[in-house]
N, C-alpha and C positions, 0 to 999 in steps of 0.2 A: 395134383388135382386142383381143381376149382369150381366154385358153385357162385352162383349170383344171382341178386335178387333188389330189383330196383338200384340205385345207387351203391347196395353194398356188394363185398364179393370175399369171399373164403377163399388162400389159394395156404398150400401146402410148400408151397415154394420158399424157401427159404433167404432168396436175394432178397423178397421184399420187406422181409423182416425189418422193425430197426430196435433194436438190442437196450437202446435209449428209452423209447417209448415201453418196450416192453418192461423195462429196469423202473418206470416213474410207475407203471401202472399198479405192480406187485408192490412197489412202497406202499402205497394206501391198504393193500389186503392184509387180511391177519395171519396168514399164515407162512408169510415173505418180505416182511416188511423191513426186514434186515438182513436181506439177501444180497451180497456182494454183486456188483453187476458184472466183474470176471465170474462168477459163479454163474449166474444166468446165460453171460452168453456158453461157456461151456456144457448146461444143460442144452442149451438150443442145438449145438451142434453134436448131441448126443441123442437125440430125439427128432421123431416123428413131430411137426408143429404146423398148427392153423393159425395164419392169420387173420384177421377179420377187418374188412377196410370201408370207410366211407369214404365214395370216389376214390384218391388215391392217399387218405392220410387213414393209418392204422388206428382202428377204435375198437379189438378184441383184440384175443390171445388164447390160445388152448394147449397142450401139451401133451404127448403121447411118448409114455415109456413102452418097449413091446421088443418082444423076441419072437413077433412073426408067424409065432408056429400053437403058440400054448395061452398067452395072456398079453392084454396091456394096460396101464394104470396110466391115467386122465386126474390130470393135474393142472396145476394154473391158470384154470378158467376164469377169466377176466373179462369183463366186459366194460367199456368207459362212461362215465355215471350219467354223463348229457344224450348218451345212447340206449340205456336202458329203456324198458319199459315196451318194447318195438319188438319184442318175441326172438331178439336176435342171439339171446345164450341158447335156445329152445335149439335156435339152425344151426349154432355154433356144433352143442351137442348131436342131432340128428345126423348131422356132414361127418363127425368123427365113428357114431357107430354103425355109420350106415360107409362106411370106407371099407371095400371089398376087401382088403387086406386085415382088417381087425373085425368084418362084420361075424366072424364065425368065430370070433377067440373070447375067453372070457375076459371079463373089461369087471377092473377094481380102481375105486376112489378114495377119498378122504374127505368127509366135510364135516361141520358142524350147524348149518344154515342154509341147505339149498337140497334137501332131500325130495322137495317139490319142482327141481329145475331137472331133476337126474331119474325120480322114478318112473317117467312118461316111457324113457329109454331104456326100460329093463333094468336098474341099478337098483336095488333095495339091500339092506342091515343083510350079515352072513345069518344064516339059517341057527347056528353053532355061537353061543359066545363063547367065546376066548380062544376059538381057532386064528384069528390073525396074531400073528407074533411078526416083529422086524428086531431090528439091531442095529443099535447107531451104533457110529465109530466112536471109540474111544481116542483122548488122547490127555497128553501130561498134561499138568497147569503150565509150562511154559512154552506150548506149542501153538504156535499161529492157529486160529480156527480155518480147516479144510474148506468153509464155505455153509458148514451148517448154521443154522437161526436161532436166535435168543427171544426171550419175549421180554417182557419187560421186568420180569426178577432175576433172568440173568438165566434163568433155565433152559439147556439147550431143547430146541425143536427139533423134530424129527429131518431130515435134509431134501424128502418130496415137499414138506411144507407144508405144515399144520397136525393139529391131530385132530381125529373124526371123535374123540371120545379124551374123556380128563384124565390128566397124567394119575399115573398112579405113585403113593408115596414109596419112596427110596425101599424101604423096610419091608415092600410087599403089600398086596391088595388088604382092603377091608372089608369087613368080613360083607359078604354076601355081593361083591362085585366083581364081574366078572374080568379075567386077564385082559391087561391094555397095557400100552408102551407105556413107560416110566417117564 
């Protein structure tokens, strides 16, 4: 698919990707900043992805996990910083939940800073806290890491990338906080 709008243009198409660009962009975010770029491209070629371009050089990024039938989870939205400001994560977003194929499925995120770029779109907090649960992979201390993210204490991140809410300590919640990934 593809949408366009003065000089820019969203295409779903995949060639136009560049793996590079999308690899320098997530450096800067906080939730991927130490995502391998065999990791990236791997997710690319596991996913649904928007590109977002000025003329022909790529100045977004969006990502779509999905089974088509039941849900999909919108992830690495990016926008590039001399680009902002021009309503373009607004159309980045609008292009992906208005995409027939996901427009009828429920659609889940993660963020900690852009609750105001996602609620326009139907995306608000679950109803329930402590209904989302995940599970990261485990693995030995002397195993390569699969491609998941550390922050800067060395704490693995979850491997969509980021978390929408603060880890919680090893030993289990405090008192009066609701379940959240570790």
């Amino acid at each position: 698919m593809e949408w366009t709008r003065g000089d820019y243009r969203i295409s779903t198409d995949k060639s136009f990707l560049s793996v590079e660009k999308i690899h320098a962009l997530l450096l800067r975010s906080y939730w991927a900043s130490r995502r391998p770029r065999e990791t990236i491209r791997r997710s690319i070629e596991g996913s649904l992805c928007y590109g977002l371009y000025w003329r022909d050089e790529q100045i977004g990024f969006a990502r779509v996990v999905t089974d088509y039938a039941t849900f999909y989870w919108l992830c690495d939205v990016f926008i590039e910083e001399d680009h902002r400001g021009h309503g373009l994560g607004k159309w980045l977003v609008r292009c992906v939940v208005e995409t027939p194929e996901l427009a009828k499925l429920l659609g889940v995120l993660a963020t900690r800073d852009a609750l105001g770029l996602y609620a326009p779109y139907g995306f608000s907090p679950p109803e329930a806290a402590g209904t989302l649960l995940w599970r990261r992979p485990t693995r030995q201390p002397d195993e390569t890491d699969p491609g998941g993210d550390q922050d800067e204490k060395g704490h693995r991140q979850p491997l969509h990338g980021g978390n929408a809410v603060r880890p919680l300590p090893r030993d289990g919640p405090e008192e009066g906080t609701p379940a959240a990934p570790a």
